[in-house]
Biotite code that builds the C-alpha atoms (Angstrom):
import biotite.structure as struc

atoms = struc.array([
    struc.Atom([0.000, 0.000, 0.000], chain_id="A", res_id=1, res_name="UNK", atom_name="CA", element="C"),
    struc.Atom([1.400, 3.308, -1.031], chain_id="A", res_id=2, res_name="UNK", atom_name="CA", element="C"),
    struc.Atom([0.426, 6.685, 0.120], chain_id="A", res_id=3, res_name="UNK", atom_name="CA", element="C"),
    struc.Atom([0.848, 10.357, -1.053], chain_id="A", res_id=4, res_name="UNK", atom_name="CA", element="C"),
    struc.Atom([1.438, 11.905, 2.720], chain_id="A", res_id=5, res_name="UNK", atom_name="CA", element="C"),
    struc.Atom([2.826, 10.536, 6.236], chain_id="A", res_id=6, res_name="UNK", atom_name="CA", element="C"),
    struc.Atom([0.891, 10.805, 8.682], chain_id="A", res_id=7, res_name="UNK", atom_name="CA", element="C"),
    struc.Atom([2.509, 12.285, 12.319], chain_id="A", res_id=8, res_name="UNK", atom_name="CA", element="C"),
    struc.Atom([2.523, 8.740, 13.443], chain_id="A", res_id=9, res_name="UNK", atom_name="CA", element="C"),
    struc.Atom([4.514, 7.360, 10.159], chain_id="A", res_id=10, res_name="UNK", atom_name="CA", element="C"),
    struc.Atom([6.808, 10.738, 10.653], chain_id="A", res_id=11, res_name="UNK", atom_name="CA", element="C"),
    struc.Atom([7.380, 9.774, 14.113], chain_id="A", res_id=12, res_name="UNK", atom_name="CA", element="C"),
    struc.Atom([8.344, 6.261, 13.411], chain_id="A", res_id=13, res_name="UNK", atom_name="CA", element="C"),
    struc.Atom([10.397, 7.185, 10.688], chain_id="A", res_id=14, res_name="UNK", atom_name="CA", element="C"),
    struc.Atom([12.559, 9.262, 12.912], chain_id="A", res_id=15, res_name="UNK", atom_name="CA", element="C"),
    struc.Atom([12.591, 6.485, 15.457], chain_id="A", res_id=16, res_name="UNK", atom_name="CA", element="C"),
    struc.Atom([13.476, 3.668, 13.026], chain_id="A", res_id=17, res_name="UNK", atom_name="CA", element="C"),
    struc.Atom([16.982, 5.865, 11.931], chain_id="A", res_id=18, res_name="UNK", atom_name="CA", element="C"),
    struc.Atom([17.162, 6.772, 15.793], chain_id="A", res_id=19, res_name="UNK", atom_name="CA", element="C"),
    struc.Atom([17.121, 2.701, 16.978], chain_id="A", res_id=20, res_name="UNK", atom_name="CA", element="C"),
    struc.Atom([14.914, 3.499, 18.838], chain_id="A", res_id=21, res_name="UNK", atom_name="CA", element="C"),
    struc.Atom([12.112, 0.787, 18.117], chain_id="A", res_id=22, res_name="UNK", atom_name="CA", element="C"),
    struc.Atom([11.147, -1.990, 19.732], chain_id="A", res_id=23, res_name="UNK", atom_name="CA", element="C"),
    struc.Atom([11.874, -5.582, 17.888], chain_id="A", res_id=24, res_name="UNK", atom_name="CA", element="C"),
    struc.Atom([7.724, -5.441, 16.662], chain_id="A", res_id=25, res_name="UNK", atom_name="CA", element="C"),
    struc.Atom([7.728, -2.086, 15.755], chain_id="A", res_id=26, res_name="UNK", atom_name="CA", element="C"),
    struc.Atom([10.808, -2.633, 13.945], chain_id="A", res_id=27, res_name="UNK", atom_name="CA", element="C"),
    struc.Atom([9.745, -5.210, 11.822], chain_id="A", res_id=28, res_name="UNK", atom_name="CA", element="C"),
    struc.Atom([6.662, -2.929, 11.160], chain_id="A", res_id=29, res_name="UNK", atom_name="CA", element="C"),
    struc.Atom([8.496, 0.154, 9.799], chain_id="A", res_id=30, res_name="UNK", atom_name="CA", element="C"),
    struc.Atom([10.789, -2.118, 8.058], chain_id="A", res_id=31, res_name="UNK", atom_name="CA", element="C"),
    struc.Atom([7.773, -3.878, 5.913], chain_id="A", res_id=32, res_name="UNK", atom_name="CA", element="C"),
    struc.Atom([6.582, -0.564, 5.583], chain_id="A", res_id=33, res_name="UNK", atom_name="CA", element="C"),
    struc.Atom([9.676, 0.706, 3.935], chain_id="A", res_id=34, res_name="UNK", atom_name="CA", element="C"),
    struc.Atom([9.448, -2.069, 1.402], chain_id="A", res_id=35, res_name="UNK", atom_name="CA", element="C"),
    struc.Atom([6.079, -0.917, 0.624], chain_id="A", res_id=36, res_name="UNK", atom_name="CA", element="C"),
    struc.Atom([5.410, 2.868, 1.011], chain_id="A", res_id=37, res_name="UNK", atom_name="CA", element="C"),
    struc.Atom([7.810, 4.717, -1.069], chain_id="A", res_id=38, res_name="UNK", atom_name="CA", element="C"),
    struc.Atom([6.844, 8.022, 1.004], chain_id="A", res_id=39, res_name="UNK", atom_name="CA", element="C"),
    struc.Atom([7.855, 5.929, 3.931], chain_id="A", res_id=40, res_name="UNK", atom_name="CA", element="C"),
    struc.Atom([11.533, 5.047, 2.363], chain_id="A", res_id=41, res_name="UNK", atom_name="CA", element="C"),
    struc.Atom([11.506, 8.768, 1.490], chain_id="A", res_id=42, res_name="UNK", atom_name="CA", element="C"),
    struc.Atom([11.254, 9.661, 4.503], chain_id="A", res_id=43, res_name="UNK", atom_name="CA", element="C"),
    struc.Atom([13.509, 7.025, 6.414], chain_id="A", res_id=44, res_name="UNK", atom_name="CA", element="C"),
    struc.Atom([16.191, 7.984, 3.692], chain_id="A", res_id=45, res_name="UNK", atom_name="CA", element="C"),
    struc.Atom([15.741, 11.859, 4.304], chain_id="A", res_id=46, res_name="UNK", atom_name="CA", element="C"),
    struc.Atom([16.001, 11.450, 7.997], chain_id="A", res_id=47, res_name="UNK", atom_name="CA", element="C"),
    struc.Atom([19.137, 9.000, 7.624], chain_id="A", res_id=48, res_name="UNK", atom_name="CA", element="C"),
    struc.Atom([20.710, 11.988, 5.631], chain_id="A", res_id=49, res_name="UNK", atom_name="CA", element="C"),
    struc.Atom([20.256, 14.261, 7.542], chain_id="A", res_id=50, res_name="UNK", atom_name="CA", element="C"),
    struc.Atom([21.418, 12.482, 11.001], chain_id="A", res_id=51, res_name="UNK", atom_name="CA", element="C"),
    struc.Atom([24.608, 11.777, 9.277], chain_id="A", res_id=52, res_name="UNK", atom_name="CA", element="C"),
    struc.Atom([25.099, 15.138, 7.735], chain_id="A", res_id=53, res_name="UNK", atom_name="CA", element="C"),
    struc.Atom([24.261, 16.870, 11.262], chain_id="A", res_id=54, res_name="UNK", atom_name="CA", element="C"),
    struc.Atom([26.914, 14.115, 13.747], chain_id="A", res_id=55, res_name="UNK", atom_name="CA", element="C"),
    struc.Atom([29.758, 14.782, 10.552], chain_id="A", res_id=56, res_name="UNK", atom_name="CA", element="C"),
    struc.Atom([29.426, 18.270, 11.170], chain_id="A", res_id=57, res_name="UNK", atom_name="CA", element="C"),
    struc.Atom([28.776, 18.769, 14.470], chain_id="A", res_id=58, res_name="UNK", atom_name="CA", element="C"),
    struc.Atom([32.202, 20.135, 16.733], chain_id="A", res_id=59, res_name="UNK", atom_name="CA", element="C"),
    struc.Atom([32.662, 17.719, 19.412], chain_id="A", res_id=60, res_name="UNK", atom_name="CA", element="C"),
    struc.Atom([32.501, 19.241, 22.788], chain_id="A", res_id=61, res_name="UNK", atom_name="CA", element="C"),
    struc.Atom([33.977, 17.907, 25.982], chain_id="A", res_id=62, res_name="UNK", atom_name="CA", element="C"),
    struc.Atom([32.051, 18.006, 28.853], chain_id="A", res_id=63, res_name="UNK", atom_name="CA", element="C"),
    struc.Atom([33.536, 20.275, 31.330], chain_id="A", res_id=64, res_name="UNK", atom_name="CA", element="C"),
    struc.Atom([34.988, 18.145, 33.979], chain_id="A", res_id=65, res_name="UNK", atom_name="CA", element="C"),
    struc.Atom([37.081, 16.441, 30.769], chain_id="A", res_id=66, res_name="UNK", atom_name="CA", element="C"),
    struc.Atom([37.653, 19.548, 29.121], chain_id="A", res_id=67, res_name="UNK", atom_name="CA", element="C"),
    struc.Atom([39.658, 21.071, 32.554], chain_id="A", res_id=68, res_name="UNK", atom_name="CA", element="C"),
    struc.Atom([41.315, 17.240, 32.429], chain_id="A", res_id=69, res_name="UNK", atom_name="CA", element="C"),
    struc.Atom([42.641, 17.849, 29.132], chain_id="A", res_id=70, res_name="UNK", atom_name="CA", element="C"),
    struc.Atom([43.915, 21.303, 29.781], chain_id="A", res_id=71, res_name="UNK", atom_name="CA", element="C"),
    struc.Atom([45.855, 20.155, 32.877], chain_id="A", res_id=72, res_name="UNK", atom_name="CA", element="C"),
    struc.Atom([47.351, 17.222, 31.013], chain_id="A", res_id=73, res_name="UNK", atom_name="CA", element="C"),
    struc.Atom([48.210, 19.453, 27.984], chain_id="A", res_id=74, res_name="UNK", atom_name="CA", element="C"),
    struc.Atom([49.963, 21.708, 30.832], chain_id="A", res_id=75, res_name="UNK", atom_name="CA", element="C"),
    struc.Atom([51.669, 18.421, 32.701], chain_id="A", res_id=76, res_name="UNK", atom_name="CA", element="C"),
    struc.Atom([53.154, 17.195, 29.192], chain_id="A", res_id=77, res_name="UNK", atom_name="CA", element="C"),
    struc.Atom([54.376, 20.474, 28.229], chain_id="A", res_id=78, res_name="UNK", atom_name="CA", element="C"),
    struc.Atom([56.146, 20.778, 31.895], chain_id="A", res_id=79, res_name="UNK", atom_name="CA", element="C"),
    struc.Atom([57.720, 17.670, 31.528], chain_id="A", res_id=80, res_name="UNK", atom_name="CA", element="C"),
    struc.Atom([58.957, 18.000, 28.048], chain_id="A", res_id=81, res_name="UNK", atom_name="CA", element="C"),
    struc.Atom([60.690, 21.663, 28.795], chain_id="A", res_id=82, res_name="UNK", atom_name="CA", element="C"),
    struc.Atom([62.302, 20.223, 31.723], chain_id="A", res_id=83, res_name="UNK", atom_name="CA", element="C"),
    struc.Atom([66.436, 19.232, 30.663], chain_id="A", res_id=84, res_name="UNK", atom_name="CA", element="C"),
    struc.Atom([66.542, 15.699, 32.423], chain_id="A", res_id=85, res_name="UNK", atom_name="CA", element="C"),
    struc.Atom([62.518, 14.531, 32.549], chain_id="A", res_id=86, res_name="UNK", atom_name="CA", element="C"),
    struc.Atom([63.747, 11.313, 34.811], chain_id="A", res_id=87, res_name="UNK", atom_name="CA", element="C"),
    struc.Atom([63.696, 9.029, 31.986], chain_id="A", res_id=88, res_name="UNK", atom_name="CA", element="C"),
    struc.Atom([67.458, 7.463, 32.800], chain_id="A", res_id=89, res_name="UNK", atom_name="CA", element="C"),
    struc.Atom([65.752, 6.490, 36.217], chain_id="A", res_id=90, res_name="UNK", atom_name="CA", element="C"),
    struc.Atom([63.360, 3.882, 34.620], chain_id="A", res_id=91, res_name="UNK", atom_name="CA", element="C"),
    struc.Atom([65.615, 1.412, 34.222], chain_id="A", res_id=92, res_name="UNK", atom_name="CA", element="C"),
])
């Protein structure tokens, strides 16, 4: 069966189907549905786009408590590598 328009149910399932966010019956609903509604598959395929376009794009922020890790680290390394003798020769 093949309609013209989604309905906000369809639309919602849709997004939750490129999500992974369905259940293992309401999986295998959407997924006979995309075989047979190509506004459906539209629809899945426009919302699969447009996920991937938005997380390849997207600046990856730290949350803060990592953020202030990775500045002290940064800070650590660069102490130890302007230091003449950094205690290597005592490792052995």
């Amino acid at each position: 069966m093949q309609t013209t328009t989604l309905d906000q149910s369809q639309r919602e399932q849709a997004a939750d189907y490129v999500l992974n966010q369905l259940d293992d019956a309401e999986l295998a609903a959407i997924e006979q549905g995309i075989k047979t509604d190509a506004m459906l598959r539209l629809a899945v395929q426009e919302l699969s786009d447009a996920a991937a376009a938005i997380a390849y794009t997207s600046r990856q922020v730290l949350p803060p408590a990592l953020a202030g890790l990775k500045v002290q680290t940064a800070e650590i390394t660069e102490k130890v590598a302007s230091k003449p003798d950094s205690g290597t020769d005592n490792l052995e």
